[in-house]
N, C-alpha and C positions, 0 to 999 in steps of 0.2 A: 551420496544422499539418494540416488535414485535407485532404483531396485531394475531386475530385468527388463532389455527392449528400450530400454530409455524413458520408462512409465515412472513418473513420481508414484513411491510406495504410500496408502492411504493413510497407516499411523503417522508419516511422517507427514502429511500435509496437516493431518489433524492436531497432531504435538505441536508444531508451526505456530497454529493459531492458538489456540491453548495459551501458548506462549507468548506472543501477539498482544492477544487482549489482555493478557492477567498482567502483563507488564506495561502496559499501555492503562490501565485499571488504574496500577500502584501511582504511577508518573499523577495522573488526574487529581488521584487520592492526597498528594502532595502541595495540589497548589490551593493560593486561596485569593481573593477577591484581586487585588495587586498585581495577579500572575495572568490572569484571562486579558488584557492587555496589552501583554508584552508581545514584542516583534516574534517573529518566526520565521523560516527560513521559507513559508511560502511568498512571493513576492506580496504585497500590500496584504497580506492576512498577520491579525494576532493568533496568539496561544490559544484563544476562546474559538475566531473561527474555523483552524484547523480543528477543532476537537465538533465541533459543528460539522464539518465535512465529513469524518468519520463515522459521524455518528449517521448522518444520510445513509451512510458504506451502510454500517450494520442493520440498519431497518431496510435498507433495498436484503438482504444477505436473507431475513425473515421471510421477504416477499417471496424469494428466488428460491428457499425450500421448503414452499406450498406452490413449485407453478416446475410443474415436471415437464421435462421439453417434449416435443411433437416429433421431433427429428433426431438421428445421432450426431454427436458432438460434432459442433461444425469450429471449436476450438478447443485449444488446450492449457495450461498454465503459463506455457508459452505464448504461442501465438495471439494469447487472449490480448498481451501486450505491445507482441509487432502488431499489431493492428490498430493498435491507439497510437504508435509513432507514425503507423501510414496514414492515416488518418485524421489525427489531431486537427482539428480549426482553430484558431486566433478566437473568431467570432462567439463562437460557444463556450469556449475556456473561460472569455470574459462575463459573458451573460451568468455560467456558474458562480463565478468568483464574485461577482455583485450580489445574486442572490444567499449567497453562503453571508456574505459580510450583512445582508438586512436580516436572512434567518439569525444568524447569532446573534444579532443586537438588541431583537424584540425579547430575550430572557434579562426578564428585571433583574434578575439575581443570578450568577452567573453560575453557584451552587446549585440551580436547580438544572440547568446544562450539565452538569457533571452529575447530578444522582439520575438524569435520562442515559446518559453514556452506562452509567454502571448498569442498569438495570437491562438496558439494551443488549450491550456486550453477555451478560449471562444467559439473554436468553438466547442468542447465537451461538454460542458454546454448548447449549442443553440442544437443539437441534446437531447440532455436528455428530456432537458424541453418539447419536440413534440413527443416523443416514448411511445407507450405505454406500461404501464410496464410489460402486459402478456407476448407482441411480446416476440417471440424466436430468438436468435441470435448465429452466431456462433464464436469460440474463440479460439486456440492454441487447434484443435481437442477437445470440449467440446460443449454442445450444451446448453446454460442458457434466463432464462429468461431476459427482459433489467432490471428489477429490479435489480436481483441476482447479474449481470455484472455489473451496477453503482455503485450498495454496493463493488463488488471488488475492482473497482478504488480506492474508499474512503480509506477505508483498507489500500490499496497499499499507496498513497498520503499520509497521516497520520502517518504511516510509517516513509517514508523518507522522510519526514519533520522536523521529529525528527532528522534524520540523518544529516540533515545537521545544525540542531543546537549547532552541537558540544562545535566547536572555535567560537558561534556566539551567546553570551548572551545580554539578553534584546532583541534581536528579536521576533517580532510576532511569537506565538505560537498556534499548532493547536486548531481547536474550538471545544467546549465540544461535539457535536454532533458527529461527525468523533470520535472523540476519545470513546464516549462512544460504538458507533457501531465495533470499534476494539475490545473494550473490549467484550464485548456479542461475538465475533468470537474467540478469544482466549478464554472465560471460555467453549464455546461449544469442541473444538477442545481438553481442559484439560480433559473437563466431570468431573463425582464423584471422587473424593479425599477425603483422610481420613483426610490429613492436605492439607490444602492449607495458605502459608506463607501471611502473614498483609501487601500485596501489597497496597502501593495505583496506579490510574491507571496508570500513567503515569511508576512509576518502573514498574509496571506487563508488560506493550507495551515493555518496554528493556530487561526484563526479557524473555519474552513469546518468543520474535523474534531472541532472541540470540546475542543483543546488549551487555546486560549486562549478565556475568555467574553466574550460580547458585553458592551460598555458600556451603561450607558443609554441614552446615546443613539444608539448602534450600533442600539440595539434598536426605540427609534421610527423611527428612520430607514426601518427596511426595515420596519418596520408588521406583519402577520398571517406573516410570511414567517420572519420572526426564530423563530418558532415550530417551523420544521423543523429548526432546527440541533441539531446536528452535523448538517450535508448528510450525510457520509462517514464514517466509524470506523475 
């Protein structure tokens, strides 16, 4: 997937997302007043406030390509995510988490949550497609390339997409491209192991982000390393 020097190649961060949201769109498109309630694999969030979270994602994504950075990249589509494992607070995850569960609960109608996603999601996609992918942009104090930053989105969408598959089988599921670009960000994020457990991708995305817990012996296996998990959030 990546192209020379170890650089994410630009069409492919941009088909990513493309991918991402148009399938992440369908999923939305699917549900109906019943469905914005149901459990999801974020701990205490429904179906309704992951799709609230994301949709934050997208309108921060609007901000970030009208706000060119000052500096050169001081991350990559990597690192953008070791750095929120180094990092992570308890304190702040929950203050978002609370606020996600009050923003999603003040939409009387949970249809009109979902035609902000749609409308949102396309105009993120009509910027992508006209940026180019060297330009620098800036982000939650990080300075990346637009490449680097669409590969995050993808990541992030792909993600909780998952999440809100929970309680909602046979729904459209994300597309092999997003998924495989998650994967290449979590084996970079694992790095060399001695054992690394017969993932296939979709358990390693639950695995990797802290959806699903490590076994016991998931956990000897990869030894001091099991320690970092969740790689990703």
């Amino acid at each position: 997937m990546r192209g020379a020097m170890g650089k994410l190649h630009h069409r492919v961060a941009c088909t990513a997302l493309v991918d991402a949201y148009t399938e992440l769109s369908r999923l939305v498109s699917t549900l109906d007043e019943t469905d914005f309630p149901r459990a999801s694999r974020c701990a205490g969030w429904t179906v309704g406030d992951v799709l609230f979270h994301v949709l934050l994602d997208a309108q921060r994504a609007l901000v970030t390509f009208g706000t060119p950075a000052s500096t050169p990249p001081t991350a990559d589509y990597i690192s953008y995510w070791r750095d929120w494992a180094n990092h992570r607070s308890e304190a702040a995850a929950a203050a978002h988490a609370r606020f996600v569960r009050i923003g999603a609960s003040a939409y009387a109608d949970p249809r009109a949550l979902a035609a902000q996603w749609h409308e949102t999601a396309q105009a993120v996609l009509r910027f992508a497609s006209v940026m180019p992918g060297s330009d620098h942009v800036a982000t939650q104090g990080y300075s990346l390339t637009v490449t680097d930053f669409l590969a995050t989105l993808a990541v992030e969408a792909t993600v909780h997409h998952l999440d809100m598959l929970l309680e909602l089988p046979g729904r459209p599921q994300p597309r092999p491209g997003p998924i495989e670009l998650t994967v290449d960000v979590l084996d970079a994020l694992l790095g060399d192991v001695d054992v690394r457990p017969a993932w296939d991708d979709l358990t390693w995305l639950l695995k990797g982000t802290g959806r699903l817990p490590l076994t016991p012996a998931e956990a000897r296996g990869l030894g001091a390393v099991a320690n970092r998990f969740p790689l990703l959030g």
